[in-house]
OpenMM code with the backbone's topology and positions (N, CA, C; nanometers):
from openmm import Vec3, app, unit

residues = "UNK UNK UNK UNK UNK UNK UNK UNK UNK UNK UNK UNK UNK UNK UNK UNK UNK UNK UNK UNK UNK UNK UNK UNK UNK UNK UNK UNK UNK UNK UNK UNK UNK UNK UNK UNK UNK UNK UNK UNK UNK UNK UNK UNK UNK UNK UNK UNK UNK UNK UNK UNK UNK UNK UNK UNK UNK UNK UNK UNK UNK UNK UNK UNK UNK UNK UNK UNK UNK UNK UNK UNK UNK UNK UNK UNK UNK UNK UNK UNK UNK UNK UNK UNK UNK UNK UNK UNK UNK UNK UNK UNK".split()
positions = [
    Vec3(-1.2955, -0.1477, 0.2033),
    Vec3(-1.2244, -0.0922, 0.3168),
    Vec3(-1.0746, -0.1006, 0.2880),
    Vec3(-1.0180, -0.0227, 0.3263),
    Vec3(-0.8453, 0.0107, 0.3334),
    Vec3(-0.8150, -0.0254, 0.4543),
    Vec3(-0.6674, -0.0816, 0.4684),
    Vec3(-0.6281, -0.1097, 0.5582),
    Vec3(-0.4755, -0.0077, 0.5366),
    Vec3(-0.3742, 0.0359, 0.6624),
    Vec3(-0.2844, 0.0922, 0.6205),
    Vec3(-0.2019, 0.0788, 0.7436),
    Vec3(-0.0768, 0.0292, 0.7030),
    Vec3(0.0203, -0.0065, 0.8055),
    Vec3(0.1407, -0.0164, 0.7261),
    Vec3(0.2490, 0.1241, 0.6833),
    Vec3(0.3656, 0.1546, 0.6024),
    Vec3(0.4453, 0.1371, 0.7603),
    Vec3(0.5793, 0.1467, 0.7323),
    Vec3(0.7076, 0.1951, 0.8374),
    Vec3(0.7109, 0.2755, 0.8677),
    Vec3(0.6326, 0.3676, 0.8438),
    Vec3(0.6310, 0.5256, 0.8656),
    Vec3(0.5026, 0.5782, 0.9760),
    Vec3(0.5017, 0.6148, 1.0741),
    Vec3(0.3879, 0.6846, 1.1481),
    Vec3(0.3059, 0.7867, 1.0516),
    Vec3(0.4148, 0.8913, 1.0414),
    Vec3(0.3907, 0.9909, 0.9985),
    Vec3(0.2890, 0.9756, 0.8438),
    Vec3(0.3425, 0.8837, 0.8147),
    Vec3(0.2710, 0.8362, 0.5844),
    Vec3(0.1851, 0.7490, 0.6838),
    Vec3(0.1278, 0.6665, 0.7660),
    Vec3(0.0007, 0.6074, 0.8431),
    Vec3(-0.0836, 0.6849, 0.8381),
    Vec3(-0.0497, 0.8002, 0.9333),
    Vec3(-0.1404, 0.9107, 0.9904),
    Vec3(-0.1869, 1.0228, 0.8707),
    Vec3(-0.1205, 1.0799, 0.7512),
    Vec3(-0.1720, 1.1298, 0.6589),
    Vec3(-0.2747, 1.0417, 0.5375),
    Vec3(-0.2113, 0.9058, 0.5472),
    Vec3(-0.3241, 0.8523, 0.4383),
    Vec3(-0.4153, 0.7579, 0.5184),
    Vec3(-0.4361, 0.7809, 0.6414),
    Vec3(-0.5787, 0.7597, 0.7200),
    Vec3(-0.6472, 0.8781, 0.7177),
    Vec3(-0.6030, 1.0535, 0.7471),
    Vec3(-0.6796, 1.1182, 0.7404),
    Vec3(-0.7106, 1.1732, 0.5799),
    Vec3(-0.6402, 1.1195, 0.5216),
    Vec3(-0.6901, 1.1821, 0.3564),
    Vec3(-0.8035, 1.0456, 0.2855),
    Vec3(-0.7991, 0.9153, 0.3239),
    Vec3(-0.8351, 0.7949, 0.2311),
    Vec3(-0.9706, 0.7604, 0.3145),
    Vec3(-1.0276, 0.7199, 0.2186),
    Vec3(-1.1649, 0.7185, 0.2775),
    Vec3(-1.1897, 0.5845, 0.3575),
    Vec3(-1.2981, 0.5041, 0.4471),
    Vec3(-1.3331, 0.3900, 0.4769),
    Vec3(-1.1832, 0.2885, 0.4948),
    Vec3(-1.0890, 0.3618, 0.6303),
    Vec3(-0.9738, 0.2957, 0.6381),
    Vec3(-1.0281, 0.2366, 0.7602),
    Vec3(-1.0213, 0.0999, 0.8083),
    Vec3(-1.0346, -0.0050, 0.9157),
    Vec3(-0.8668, -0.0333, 0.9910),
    Vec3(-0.9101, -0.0738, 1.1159),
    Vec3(-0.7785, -0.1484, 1.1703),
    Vec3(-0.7548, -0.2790, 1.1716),
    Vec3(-0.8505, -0.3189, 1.0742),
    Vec3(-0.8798, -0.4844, 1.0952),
    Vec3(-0.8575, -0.4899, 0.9297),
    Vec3(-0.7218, -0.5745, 0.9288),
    Vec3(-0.6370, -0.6023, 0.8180),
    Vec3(-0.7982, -0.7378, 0.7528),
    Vec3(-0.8746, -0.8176, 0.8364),
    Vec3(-0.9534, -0.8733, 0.7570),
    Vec3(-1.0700, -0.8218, 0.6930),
    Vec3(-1.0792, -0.7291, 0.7077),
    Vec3(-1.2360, -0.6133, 0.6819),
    Vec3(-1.1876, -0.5567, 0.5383),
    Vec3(-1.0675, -0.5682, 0.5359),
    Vec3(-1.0083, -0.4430, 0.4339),
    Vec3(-1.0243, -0.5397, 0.3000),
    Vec3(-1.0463, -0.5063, 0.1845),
    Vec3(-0.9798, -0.6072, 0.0164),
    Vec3(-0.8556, -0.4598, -0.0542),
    Vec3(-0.8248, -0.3585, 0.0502),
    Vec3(-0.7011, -0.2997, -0.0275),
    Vec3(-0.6487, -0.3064, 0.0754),
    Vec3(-0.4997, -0.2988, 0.0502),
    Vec3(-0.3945, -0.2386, 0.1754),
    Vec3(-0.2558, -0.1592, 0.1301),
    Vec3(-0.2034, -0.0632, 0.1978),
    Vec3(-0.1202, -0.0241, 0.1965),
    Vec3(-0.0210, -0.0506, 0.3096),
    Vec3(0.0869, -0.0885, 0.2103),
    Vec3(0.2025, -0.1741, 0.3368),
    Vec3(0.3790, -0.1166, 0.2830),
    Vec3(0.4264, -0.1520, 0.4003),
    Vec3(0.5788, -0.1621, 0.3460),
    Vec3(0.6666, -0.2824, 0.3067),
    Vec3(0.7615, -0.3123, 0.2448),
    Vec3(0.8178, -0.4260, 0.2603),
    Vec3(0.9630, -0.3887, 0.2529),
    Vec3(1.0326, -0.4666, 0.2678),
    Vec3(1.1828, -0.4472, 0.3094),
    Vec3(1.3115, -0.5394, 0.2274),
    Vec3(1.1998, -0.6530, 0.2247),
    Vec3(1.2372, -0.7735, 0.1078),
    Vec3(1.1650, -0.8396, 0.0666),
    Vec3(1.2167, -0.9223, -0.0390),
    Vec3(1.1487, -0.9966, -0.1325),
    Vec3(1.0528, -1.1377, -0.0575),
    Vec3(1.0643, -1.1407, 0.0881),
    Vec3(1.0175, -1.2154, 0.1653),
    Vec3(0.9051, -1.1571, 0.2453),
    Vec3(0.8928, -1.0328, 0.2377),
    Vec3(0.7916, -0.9307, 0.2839),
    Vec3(0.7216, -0.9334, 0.1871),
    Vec3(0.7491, -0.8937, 0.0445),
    Vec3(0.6511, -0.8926, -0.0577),
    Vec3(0.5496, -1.0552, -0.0988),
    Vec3(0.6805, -1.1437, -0.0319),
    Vec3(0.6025, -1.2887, -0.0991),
    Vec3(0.4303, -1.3651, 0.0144),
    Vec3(0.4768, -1.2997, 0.1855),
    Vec3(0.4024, -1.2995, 0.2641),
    Vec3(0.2715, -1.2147, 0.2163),
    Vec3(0.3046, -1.0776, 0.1904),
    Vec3(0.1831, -0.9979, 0.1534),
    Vec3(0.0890, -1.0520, 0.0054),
    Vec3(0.2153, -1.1162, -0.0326),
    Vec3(0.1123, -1.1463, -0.1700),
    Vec3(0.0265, -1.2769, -0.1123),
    Vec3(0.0112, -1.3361, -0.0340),
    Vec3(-0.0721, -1.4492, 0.0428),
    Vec3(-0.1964, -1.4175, 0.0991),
    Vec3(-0.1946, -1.2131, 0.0975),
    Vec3(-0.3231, -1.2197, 0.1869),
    Vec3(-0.4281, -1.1882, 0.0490),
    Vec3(-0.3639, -1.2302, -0.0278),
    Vec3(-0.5179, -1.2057, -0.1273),
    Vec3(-0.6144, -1.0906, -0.1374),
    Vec3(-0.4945, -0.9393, -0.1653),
    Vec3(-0.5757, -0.8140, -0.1381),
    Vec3(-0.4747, -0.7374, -0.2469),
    Vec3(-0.5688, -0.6216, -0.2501),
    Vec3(-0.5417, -0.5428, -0.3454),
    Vec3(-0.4294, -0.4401, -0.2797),
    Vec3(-0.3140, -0.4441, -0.3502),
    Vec3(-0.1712, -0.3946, -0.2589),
    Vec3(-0.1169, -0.2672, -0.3256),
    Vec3(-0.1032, -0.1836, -0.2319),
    Vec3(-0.0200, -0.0436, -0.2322),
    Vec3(0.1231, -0.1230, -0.1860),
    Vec3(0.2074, -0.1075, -0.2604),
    Vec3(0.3954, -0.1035, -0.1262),
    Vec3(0.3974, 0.0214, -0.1528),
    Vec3(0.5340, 0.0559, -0.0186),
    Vec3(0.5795, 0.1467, -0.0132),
    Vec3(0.7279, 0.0894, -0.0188),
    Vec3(0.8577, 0.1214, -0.0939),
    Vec3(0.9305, 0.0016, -0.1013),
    Vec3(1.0591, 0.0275, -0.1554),
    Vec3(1.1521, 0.0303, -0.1761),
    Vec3(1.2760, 0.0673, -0.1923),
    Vec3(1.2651, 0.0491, -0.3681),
    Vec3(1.3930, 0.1111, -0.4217),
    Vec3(1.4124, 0.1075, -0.5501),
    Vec3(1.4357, -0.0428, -0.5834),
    Vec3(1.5363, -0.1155, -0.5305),
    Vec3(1.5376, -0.2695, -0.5894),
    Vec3(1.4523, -0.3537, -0.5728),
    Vec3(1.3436, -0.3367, -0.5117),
    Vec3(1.1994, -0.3950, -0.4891),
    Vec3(1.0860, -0.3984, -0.5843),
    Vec3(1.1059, -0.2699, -0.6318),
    Vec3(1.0308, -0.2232, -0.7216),
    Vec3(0.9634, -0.3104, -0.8337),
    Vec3(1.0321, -0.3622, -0.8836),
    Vec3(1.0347, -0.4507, -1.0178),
    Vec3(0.9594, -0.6214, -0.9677),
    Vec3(1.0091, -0.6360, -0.8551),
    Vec3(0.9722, -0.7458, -0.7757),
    Vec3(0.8060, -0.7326, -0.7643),
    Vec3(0.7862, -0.6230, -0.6885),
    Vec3(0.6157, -0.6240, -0.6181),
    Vec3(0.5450, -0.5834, -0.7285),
    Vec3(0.5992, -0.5288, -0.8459),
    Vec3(0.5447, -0.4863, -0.9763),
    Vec3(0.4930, -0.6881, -1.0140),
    Vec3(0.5964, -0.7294, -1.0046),
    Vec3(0.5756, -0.8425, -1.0917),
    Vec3(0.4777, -0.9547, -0.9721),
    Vec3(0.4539, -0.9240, -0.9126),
    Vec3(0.3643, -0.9690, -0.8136),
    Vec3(0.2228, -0.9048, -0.8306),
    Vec3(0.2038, -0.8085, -0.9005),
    Vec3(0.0317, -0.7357, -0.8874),
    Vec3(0.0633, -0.6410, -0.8287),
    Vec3(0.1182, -0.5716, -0.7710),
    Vec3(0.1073, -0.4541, -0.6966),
    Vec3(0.1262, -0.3588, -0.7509),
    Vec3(0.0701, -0.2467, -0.6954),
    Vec3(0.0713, -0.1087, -0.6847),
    Vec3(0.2235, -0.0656, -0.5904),
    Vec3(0.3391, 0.0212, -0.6907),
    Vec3(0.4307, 0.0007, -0.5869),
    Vec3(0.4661, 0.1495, -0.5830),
    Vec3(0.5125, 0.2037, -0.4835),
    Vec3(0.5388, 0.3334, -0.4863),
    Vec3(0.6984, 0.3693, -0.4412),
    Vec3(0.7874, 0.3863, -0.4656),
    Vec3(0.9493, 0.4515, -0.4313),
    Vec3(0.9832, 0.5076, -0.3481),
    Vec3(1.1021, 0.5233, -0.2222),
    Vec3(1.1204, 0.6430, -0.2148),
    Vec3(1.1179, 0.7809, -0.2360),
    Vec3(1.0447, 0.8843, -0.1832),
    Vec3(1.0000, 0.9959, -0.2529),
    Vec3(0.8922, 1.0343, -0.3127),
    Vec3(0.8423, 0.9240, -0.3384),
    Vec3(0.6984, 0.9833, -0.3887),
    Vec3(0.6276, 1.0559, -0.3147),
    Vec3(0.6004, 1.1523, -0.3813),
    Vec3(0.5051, 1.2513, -0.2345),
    Vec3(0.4210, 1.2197, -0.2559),
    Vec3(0.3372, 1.2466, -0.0912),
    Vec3(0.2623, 1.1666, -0.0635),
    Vec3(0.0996, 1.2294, -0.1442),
    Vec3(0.0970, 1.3147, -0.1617),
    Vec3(-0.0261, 1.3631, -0.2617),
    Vec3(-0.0520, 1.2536, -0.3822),
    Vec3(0.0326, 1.2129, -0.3982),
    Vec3(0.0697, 1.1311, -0.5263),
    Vec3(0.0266, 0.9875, -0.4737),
    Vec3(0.0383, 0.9412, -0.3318),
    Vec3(-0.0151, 0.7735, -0.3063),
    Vec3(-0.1278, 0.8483, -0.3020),
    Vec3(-0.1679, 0.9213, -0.2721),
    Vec3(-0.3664, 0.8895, -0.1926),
    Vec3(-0.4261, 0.9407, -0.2752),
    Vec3(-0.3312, 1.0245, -0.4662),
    Vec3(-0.4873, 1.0611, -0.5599),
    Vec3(-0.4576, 0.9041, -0.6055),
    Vec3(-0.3817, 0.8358, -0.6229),
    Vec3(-0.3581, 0.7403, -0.6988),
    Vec3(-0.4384, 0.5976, -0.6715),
    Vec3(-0.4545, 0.6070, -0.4561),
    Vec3(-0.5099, 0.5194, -0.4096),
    Vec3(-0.6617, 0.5506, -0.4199),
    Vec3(-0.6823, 0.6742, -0.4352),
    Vec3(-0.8407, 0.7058, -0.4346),
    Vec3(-0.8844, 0.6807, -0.5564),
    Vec3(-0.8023, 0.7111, -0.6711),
    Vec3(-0.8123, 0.6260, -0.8014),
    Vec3(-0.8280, 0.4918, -0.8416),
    Vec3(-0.7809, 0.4517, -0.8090),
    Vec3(-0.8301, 0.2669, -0.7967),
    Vec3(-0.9296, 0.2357, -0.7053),
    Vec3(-0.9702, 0.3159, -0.6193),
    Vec3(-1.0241, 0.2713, -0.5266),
    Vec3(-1.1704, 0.2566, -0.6020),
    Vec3(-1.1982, 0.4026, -0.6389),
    Vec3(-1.3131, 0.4210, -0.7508),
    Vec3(-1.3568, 0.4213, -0.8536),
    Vec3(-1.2053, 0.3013, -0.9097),
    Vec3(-1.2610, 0.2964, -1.0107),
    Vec3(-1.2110, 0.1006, -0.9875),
    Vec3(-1.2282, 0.0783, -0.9186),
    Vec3(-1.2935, -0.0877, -0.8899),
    Vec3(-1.3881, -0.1143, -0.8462),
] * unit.nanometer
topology = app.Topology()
chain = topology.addChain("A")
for resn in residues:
    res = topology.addResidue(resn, chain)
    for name in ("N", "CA", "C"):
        topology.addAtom(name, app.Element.getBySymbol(name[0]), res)
């Protein structure tokens, strides 16, 4: 199960209706897609012991990389998170 809660309504509402088996119950889920803002956002998320999408600024980048994550930039369109998330998804 996916869980998905970015800063964005709008990037919520497209990769709930594009991603398959998304829950609202952050404990049901072993992936998630999230935002972080700082390096104190990324260190909390890395605690829940799940397989992590960020969505995340350029100086972050390198940070949530070096944490396990899946990190995505400003700009990435969004076609680009959900073949990428449906990609890992099926092939874990």
């Amino acid at each position: 199960m996916i869980y998905i809660n970015t800063n964005l309504e709008a990037i919520n509402e497209m990769l709930k209706e594009n991603l398959p088996n998304v829950t609202e119950d952050i404990s049901k889920a072993d992936t998630i897609v999230m935002s972080a803002i700082t390096q104190e956002d990324i260190d909390n998320i890395k605690k829940l012991d799940k397989n992590v999408f960020l969505m995340i600024s350029f100086d972050l980048i390198d940070y949530g990389r070096s944490k396990g994550f899946h990190t995505f930039s400003p700009g990435t369109p969004i076609p680009d998170v959900i073949n990428e998330i449906k990609f890992f998804m099926e092939n874990t």
